[in-house]
N, C-alpha and C positions, 0 to 999 in steps of 0.2 A: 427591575426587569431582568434579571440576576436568576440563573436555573444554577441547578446543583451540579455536581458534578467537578474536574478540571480544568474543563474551558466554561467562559461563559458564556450565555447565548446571544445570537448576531443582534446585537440593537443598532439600524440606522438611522433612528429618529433626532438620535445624541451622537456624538462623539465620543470617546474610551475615556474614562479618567485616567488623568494622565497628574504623575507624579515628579520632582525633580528629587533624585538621589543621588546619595556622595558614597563612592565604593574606594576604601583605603586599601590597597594592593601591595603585598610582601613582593619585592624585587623580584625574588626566587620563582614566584608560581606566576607575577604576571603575565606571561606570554602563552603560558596553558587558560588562565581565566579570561585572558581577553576572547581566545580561540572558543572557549564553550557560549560566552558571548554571544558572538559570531556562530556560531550554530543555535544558539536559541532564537535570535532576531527579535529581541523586544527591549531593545536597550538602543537612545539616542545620542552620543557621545556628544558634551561639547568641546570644545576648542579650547582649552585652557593655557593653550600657548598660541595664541593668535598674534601676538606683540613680536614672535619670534622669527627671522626667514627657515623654509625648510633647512638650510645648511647648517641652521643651529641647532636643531632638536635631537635629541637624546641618541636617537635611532636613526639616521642620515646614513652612516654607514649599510646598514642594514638592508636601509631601502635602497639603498644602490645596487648595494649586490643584487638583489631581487629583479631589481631594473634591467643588471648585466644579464642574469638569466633568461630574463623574460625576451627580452633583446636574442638570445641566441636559440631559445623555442620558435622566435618567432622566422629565424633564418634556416631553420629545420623545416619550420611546416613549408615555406617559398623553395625549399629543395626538393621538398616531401612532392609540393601542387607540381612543379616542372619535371616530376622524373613518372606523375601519373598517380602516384602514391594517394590516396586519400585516406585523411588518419580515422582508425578507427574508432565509432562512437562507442567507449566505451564507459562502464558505470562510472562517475567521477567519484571514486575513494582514493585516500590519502595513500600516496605508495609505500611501502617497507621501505624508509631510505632517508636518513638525516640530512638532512638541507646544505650541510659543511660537504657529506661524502657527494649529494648530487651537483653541488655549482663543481666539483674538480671531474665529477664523470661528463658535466658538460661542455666544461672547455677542454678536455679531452676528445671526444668528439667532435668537436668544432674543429679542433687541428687538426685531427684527424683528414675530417671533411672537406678543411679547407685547402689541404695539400693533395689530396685526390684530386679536387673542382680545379686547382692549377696546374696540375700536370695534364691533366685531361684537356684543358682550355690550351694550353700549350701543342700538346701532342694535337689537337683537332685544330688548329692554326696551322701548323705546318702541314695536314695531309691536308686541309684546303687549297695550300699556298702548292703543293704538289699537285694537286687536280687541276689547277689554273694554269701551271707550267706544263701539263700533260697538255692539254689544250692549244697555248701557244705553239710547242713544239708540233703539235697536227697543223694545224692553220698556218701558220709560217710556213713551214712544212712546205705544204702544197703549195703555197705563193712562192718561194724560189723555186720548188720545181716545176711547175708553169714559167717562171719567168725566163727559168733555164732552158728549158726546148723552147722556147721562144726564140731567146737570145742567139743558140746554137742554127736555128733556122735561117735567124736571118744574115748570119756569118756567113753560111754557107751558099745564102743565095748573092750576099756580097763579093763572096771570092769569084764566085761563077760570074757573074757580071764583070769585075775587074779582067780578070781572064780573057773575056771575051772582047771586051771593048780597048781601043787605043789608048796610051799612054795622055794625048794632046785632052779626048774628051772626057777622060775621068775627074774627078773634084781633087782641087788641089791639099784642101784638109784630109781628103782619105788617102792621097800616096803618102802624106806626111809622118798619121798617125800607121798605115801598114808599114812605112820606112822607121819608126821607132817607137816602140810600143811603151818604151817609157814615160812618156809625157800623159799616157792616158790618166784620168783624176781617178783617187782613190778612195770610196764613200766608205760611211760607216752606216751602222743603225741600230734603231731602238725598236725593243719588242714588248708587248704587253697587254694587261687588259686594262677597259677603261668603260665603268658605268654608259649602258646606250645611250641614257638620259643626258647624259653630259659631251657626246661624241663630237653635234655638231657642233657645240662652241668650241670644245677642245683642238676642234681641224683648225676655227677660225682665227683662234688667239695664235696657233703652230704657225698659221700662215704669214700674219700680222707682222712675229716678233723676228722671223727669219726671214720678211721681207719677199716670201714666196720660192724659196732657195732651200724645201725640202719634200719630200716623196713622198705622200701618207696613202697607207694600204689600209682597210679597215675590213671586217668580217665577222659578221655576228655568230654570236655560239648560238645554237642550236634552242638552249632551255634554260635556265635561270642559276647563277653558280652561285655558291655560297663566299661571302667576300670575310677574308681572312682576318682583317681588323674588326670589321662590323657582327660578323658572325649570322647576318641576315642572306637571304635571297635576293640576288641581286642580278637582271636582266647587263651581261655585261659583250662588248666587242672586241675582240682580237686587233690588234693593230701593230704594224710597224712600217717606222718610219726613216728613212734614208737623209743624208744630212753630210755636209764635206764642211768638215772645219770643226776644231775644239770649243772655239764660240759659240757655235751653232748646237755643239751637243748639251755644253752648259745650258744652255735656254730652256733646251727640248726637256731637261733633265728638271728644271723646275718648275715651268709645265706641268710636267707630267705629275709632279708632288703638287700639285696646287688641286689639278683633278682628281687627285686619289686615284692616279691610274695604278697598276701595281706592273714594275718591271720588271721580265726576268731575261736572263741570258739567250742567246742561241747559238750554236756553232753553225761556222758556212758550209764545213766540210758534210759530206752527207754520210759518210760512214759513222761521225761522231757522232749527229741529228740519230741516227737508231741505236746507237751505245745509250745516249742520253734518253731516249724513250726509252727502253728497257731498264735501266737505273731508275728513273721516275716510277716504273710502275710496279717493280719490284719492291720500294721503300712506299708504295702509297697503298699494297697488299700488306705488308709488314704493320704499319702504323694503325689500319683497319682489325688489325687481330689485337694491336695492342690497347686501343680504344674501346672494344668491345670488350675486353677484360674490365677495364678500369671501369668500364659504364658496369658491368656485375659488381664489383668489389663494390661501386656506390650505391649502387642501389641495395644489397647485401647490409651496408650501416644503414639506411633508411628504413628498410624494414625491422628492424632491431631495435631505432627510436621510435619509428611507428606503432610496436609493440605495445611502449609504457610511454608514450606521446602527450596523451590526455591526463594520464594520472601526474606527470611530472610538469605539467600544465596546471593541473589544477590546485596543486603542492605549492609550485611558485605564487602564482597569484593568491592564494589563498595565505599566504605567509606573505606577502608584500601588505596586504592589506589591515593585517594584522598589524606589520610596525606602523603602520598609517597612524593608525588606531592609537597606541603606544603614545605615539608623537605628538597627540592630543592630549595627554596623559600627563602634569605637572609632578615635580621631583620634591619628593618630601626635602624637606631643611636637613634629616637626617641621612639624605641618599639613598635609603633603606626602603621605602615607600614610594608608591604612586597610588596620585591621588585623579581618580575621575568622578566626574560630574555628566547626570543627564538625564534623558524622560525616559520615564517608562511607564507602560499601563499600570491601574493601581490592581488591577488580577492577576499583573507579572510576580507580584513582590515574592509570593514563596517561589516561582521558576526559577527568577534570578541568584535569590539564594543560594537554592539547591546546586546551581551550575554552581555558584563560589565555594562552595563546600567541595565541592568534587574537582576542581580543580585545586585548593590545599589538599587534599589527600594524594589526588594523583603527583603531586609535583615533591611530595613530603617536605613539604612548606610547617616548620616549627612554628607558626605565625597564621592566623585564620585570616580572609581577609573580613573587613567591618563594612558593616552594608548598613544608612540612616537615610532617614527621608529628609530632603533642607523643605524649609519654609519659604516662599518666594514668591514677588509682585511680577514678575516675567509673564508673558501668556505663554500658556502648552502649547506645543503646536495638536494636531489635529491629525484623529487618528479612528479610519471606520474597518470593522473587520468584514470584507467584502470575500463572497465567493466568485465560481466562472460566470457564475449569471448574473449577479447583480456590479461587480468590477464596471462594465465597458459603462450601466449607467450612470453608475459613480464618477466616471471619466466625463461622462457628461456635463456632471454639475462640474466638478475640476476644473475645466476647459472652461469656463466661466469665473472662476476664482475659489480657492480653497477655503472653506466654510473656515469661520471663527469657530474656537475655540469652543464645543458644549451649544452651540448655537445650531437651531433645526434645523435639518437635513432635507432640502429640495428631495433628495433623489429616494426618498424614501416611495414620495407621489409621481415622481418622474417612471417611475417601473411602468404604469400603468396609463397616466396622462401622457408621456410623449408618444409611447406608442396609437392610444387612440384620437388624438390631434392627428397625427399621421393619417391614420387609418380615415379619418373624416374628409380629408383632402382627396387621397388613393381608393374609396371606394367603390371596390370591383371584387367580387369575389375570385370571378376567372386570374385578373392579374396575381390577386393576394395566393392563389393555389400557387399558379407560377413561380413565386419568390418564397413562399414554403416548403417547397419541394428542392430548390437551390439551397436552400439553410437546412435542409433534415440533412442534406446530404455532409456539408461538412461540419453539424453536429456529431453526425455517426462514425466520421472518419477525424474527428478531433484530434483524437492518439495519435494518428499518424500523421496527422498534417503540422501537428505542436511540434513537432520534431525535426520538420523541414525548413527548407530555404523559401519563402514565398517571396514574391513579389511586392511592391509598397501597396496596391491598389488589392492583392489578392490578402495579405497580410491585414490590412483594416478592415477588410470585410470578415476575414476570419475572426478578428480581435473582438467584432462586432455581431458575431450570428446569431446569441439571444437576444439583441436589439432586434436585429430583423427578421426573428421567427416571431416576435412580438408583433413587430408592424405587421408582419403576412396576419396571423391569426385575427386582428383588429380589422386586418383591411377584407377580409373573407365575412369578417360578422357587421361591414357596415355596407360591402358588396351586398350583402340578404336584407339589410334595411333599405336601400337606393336599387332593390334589385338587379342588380348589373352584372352580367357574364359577356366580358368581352361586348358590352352595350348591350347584350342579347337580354330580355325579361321571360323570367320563366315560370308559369303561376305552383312556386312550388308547395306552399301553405297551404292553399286553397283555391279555388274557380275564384274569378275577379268578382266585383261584389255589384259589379255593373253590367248591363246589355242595352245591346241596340235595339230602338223601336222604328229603324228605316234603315234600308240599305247604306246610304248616303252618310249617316252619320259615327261609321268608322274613322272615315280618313277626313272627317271636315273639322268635326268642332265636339265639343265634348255637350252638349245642350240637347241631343238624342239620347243622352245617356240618361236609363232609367234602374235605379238602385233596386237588382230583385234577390239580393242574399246579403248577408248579415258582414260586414264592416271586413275587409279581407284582415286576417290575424298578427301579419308579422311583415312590417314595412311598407314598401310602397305598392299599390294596387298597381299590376301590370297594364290595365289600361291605361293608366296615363301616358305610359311611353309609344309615340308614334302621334299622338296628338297632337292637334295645333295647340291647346292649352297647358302641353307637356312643360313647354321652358316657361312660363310665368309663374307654374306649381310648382315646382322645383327648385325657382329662381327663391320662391316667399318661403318653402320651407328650409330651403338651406340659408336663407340670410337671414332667419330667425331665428333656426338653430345656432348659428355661430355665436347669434348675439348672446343665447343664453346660457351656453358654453362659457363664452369669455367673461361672463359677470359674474356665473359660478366658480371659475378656476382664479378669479381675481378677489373674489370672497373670500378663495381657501387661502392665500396669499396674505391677506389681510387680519384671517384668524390664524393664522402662522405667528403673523407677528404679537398678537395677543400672546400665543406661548410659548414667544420668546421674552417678552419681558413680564412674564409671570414666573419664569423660568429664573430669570435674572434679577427677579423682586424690584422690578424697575415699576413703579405706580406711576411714574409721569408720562413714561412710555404708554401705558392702558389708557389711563384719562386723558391725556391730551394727543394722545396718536394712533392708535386702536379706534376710541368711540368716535371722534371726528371726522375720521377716516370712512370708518363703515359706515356711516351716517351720510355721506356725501355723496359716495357710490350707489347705496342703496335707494337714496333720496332722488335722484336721476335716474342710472341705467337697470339698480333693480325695479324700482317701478316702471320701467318699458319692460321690465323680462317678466312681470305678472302680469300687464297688460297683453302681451303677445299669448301668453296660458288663458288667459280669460278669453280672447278674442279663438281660441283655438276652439275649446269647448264650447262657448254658446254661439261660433258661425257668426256672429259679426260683421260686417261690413264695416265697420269704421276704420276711418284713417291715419295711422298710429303717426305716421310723419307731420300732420297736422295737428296731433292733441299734443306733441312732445316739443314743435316748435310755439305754438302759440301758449303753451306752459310759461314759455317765460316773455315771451313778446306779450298778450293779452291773456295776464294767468284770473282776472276776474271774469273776461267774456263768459257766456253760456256755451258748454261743447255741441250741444244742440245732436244730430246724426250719429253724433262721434263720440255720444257717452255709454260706456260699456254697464257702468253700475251707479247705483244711488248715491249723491255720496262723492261724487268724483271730481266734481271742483274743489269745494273742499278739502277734500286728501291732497289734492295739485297746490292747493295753496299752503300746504303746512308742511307738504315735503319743500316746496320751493325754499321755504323758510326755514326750514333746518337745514336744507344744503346752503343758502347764506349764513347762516351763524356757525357752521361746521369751518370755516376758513377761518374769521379768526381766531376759532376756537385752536385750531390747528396753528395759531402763527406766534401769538402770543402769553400765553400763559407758562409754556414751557422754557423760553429763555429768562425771564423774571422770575419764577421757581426758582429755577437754577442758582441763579446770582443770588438769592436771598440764603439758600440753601449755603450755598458760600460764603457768605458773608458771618453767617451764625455760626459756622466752620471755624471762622478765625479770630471773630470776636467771645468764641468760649461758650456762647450759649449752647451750644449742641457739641457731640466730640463725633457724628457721626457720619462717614466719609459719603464723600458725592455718589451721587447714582450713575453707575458704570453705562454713561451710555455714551454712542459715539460724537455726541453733540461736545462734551464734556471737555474733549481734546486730552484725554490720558494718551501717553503711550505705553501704556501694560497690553495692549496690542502688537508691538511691536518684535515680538519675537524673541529673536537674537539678541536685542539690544537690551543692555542691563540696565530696567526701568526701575528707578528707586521713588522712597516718598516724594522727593521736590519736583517731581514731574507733574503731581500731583495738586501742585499749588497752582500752577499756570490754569489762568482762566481771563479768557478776555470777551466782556460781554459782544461788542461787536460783531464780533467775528462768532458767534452762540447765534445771535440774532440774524445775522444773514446766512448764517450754515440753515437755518428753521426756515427763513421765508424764501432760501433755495426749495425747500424741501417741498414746504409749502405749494410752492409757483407748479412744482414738478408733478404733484399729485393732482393738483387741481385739472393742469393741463391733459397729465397722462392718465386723467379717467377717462376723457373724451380719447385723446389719440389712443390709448391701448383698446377701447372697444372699437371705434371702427378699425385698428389693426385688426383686431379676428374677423374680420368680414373675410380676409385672406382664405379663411376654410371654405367659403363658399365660395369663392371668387377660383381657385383651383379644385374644388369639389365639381365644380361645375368645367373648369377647361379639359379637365380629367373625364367627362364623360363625352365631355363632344366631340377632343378628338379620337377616342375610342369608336366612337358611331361615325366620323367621319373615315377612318380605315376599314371599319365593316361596310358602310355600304357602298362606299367611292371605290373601294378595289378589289376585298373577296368576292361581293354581289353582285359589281359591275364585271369583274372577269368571270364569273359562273354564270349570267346572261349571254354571254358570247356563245355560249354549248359549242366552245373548240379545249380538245383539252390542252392544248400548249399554254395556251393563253391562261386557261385554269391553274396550271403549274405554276408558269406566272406569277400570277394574282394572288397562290397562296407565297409562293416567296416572299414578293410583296409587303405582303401582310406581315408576314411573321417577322421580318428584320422591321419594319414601323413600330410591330408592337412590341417587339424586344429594345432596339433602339431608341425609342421616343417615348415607351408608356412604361416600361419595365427598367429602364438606366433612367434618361433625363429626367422622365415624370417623378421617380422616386427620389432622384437626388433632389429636384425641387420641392416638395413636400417633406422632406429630410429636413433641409434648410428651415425650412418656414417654421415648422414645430420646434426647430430649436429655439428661433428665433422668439420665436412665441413664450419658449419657459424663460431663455433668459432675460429677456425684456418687459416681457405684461406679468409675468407673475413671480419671477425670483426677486424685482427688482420691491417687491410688497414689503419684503421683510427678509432678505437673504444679505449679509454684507458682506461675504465672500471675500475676506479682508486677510485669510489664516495664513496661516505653514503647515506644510503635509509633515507628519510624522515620515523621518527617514532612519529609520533605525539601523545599525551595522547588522548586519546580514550575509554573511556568505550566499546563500541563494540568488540574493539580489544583485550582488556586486557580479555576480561568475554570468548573471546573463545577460547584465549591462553591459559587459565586456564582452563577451558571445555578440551581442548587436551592433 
């Protein structure tokens, strides 16, 4: 399946051949050949120093550095996002600029940077701590001067009193202290601000620890100040407080450290208080000019890294990954050499070359490097070449388990079966326009939305729009078979193929109906819907369709695994698990899916639930009513009998093969190795793990024998459970249409009977969030669900063993936007 040409063409039926090669690397040019590597992306490097910690490996040093760097790109861009800067997307090319000259240009910069971010952190502390003391010194302020024509008031209304009144009736405390004014007590106080949120404890703890022996004044600033430690917005109050005694100020004093109040001075005199507001606001003008310099000078470097941002981003990481790389790399015995090992496709072999050629020339490497294929019992990992469209269904099967190794490809049938499993469930064409008309959209704007930031919910639906231009297109071509527009039928083929022969027999029963045109052409004949016989026609066609869906899609499952061990020259696998198989299936649920075809075509009346249970409860009775063709007990009686002989057929033959095959194995008679199948218990599956001959030996019949009659129990079981699981398509084929017809005629109909248009507006609101929220989201996510559920359970599990390792090859592309996410 091989076209001509440089590449080969997309085969997802198989997997890539995949090779293991040993590439011998001259010292000199490895770190150019790893690099062309890394831009070709078809080389899977293993781990040849897995025994060793990273601190040991060759390259430690290397990657540190990278690490420092990357470390201080990454402290540029957090200056870059805080100062508004957003780096620009530029093309990601390698910069003009050796990786020794860029780490000293970036810790130049970084000190640079970092002694601006501290003086500036500095300088913007202290003009906060200045706006806060502007502050105090207003609000204080005004509470001594208030307190002062207070105080002078009531002196004066004191002296006037004294004056007036006798010597005998005045208070003996007040001649004492007007006779010597020394004795009066001398307070002190504390000024400051102090988070609101913390105020009223802060009063309560002041009051508690001084025993109620001080003054507290408090007054909220106006709007929210910036706090000098925290550098946040901070809702804070003006306070000070009064206190007599050195004890009392200690207290107050840690206190006040306890709340993060912040203290500043104030002078009593009031000529000082406007020297000091003038000084304050002189140095808090000065500091603003000097601030706003220093914010240009930084921002001035950030545009400057923002320039080559991206390129000295993608420079570092792209060279970190490379020593990675390296490090994986074993050291020849002569120091001289590195020796790597790994997979590659077998259509890489001349690419890889070519990069190693070109990288000894580029590096003028005396020394070419040797490029050989090894020989090896290891499994490949597993490797499909996927485009934008067929990837997300490839992630499908993924999500399920990564195909072994050269083992067939669900998703090759997934393209077309998930989506129309879907589609059978969600049939409505109206809905399906709806959701194809959301996927043209950001098909068409793919470019530009590949580019962006999305959302996790808008991000997987983008990741996923050829999935869901699939499902709309299916759900649109099986809306035209169930005729459904928004529940609405519309004879769009042709005139219905039926009429009435009385008034009365539109809205009753379908028994007036008289067939006067030729069989309606494409789906369901519009008169069925509205009928009282509408849900039991619908009920029997879609629960017979389902059924004959899922014995078809379980056949194909079944012939899958035919060519996979045809594929794998496995004959035990065909005759004992292939013909048994399809023989037992066929032998039951395909004879109900040609009986339901016969019973379609000749109109029948027979009853399929009582020929298929009395099949095995009385498989000699006469069907009597219930016999479609000639011939038909008979047929009953010999399929019955081949789906019994099909069990042991399926149970024992192959673990006895096995062992004899074994036995001949070791006894000489044959030299030819066991049949690779998972019964076998090889671990040449096992990947990573270095599977050699004596893994090869282990065989232990038991554990063969119960591995088969697992298998056995499983299939037997899951022909029954996986056929009535697809009943599931009819089961929401069917809730998918009733609640559709239950929001057309419960709310657009019944609000368009009211002839008010408010209520009409209404009604279409209504409507459109029901059918956007419940038929166009949930409905789709449940039929979403079900379909998968369907491939991976009834039909992957046929012949799929999903047991692999995904091909990860070193890839620049890959790595740069695994780190991007």
């Amino acid at each position: 399946m091989r076209g001509g040409g440089c590449c080969p063409t997309m085969d997802l039926m198989r997997s890539e051949e995949m090779q293991l090669v040993q590439i011998i690397i001259p010292i000199e040019s490895s770190h150019l050949t790893v690099s062309y590597l890394g831009d070709l992306g078809l080389l899977q490097f293993k781990d040849l120093n897995s025994d060793k910690s990273p601190f040991q490996r060759t390259y430690a040093t290397q990657i540190k550095r990278c690490g420092e760097m990357a470390r201080k790109l990454r402290y540029f861009r957090e200056q870059m996002t805080k100062a508004g800067i957003t780096p620009s997307a530029l093309p990601q090319i390698p910069p003009k600029i050796d990786l020794d000259d860029l780490e000293i240009k970036l810790g130049d910069l970084e000190t640079e940077l970092l002694e601006v971010n501290a003086n500036s952190d500095k300088l913007q502390r202290t003009y906060n701590e200045l706006l806060e003391y502007n502050l105090v010194l207003q609000k204080v302020g005004e509470f001594f001067h208030t307190a002062h024509r207070t105080a002078t008031a009531q002196q004066r209304e004191t002296e006037g009193q004294q004056t007036g009144e006798s010597g005998l009736d005045s208070p003996l405390l007040a001649q004492e202290m007007a006779i010597d004014p020394s004795k009066q007590v001398k307070l002190g106080f504390v000024s400051g601000l102090v988070p609101k949120e913390k105020s009223v404890a802060f009063e309560r703890i002041l009051f508690r620890a001084t025993r109620g022996n001080v003054l507290l004044r408090q007054e909220p600033v106006d709007s929210p100040v910036t706090d000098p430690v925290s550098g946040e917005k901070v809702v804070k109050n003006v306070f000070v407080v009064f206190y007599s005694g050195e004890r009392a100020k200690s207290k107050i004093l840690k206190i006040c450290e306890a709340f993060g109040a912040n203290r500043y001075p104030f002078p009593e005199e009031f000529g000082k208080q406007l020297q000091a507001i003038q000084e304050v606001s002189g140095k808090t003008a000065e500091l603003k000019t000097t601030i706003d310099a220093g914010l240009l000078h930084r921002d001035s470097i950030l545009k400057n890294i923002d320039s080559e941002f991206e390129q000295w981003n993608f420079l570092v990481r792209k060279e970190k990954s490379i020593y990675h790389t390296l490090n994986m790399l074993s050291l020849d015995v002569t120091k001289k050499c590195l020796v790597a090992e790994g997979w590659s496709p077998v259509f890489a072999s001349n690419k890889v070359q070519d990069a190693l050629n070109r990288a000894t020339i580029d590096s003028n490497s005396q020394v070419g490097s040797i490029f050989q294929v090894l020989q090896t019992k290891e499994s490949p990992p597993t490797y499909f070449q996927t485009n934008k469209f067929t990837t997300a269904f490839q992630e499908i099967v993924d999500a399920y388990g990564i195909a072994r190794y050269r083992e067939a490809n669900p998703g090759v049938f997934t393209v077309v079966t998930f989506p129309f499993l879907f589609a059978v469930m969600f049939g409505d064409w109206g809905h399906g326009i709806c959701i194809f008309l959301c996927t043209l959209y950001l098909i068409i704007r793919e470019k530009k939305l590949s580019s962006q930031k999305l959302g996790d919910i808008m991000e997987m639906m983008f990741g996923g729009r050829y999935v869901i231009l699939m499902m709309s297109i299916f759900s649109i071509y099986t809306g035209l078979i169930y005729n459904e527009f928004f529940s609405v039928t519309f004879p769009l083929f042709a005139q219905s193929a039926y009429s009435c022969t009385d008034s009365s027999c539109s809205d009753a029963t379908t028994n007036g109906l008289v067939k006067v045109r030729d069989t309606y052409p494409f789906g369901v004949d519009p008169v069925w819907h509205g009928s009282r016989s509408e849900l039991p026609f619908l009920n029997s066609l879609k629960m017979k369709m389902s059924i004959l869906i899922g014995v078809a899609q379980m056949n194909l499952g079944i012939f899958m695994s035919f060519f996979n061990a045809k594929f794998f020259k496995n004959s035990l696998n065909i005759w004992y698990q292939f013909v048994p198989q399809l023989i037992f299936l066929n032998s039951l649920f395909g004879y109900l899916s040609v009986l339901i075809i016969i019973k379609w075509c000749t109109g029948s009346k027979a009853d399929l639930y009582h020929v298929m249970i009395y099949m095995f409860l009385s498989p000699t009775d006469d069907l009597g009513e219930n016999q479609l063709f000639p011939g038909q007990k008979t047929l009953q009686l010999v399929l019955l009998l081949l789906a019994l002989v099909a069990v042991p057929w399926m149970l024992l033959p192959k673990p006895f093969l096995l062992k004899k095959q074994h036995e001949q194995r070791h006894q000489g008679n044959t030299y030819t190795a066991l049949e690779s199948t998972e019964e076998s218990l090889e671990i040449e599956q096992g990947g990573n793990n270095n599977s050699h001959g004596h893994d090869e030996e282990e065989f232990e019949f038991s554990e063969i024998f119960v591995h088969q009659l697992i298998h056995t129990i499983e299939f037997v079981l899951g022909a029954v459970s996986n056929t009535a699981s697809y009943l599931r398509l009819w089961a929401l084929s069917l809730a998918h249409s009733e609640l559709s017809a239950v929001f057309y005629e419960k709310v657009l109909l019944l609000a368009w009977g009211f002839n008010n248009v408010f209520i009409l507006i209404v009604g279409i609101i209504v409507f459109v969030f029901a059918t956007v929220g419940v038929l166009l989201v949930m409905e789709t996510l449940s039929a979403f669900l079900h379909a998968l559920r369907l491939h991976w359970v009834e039909f992957q599990n046929k012949f799929y063993e999903g047991d692999g390792y995904k091909f990860a090859p070193f890839s620049f592309s890959l790595i740069l936007s695994e780190e991007e996410e």
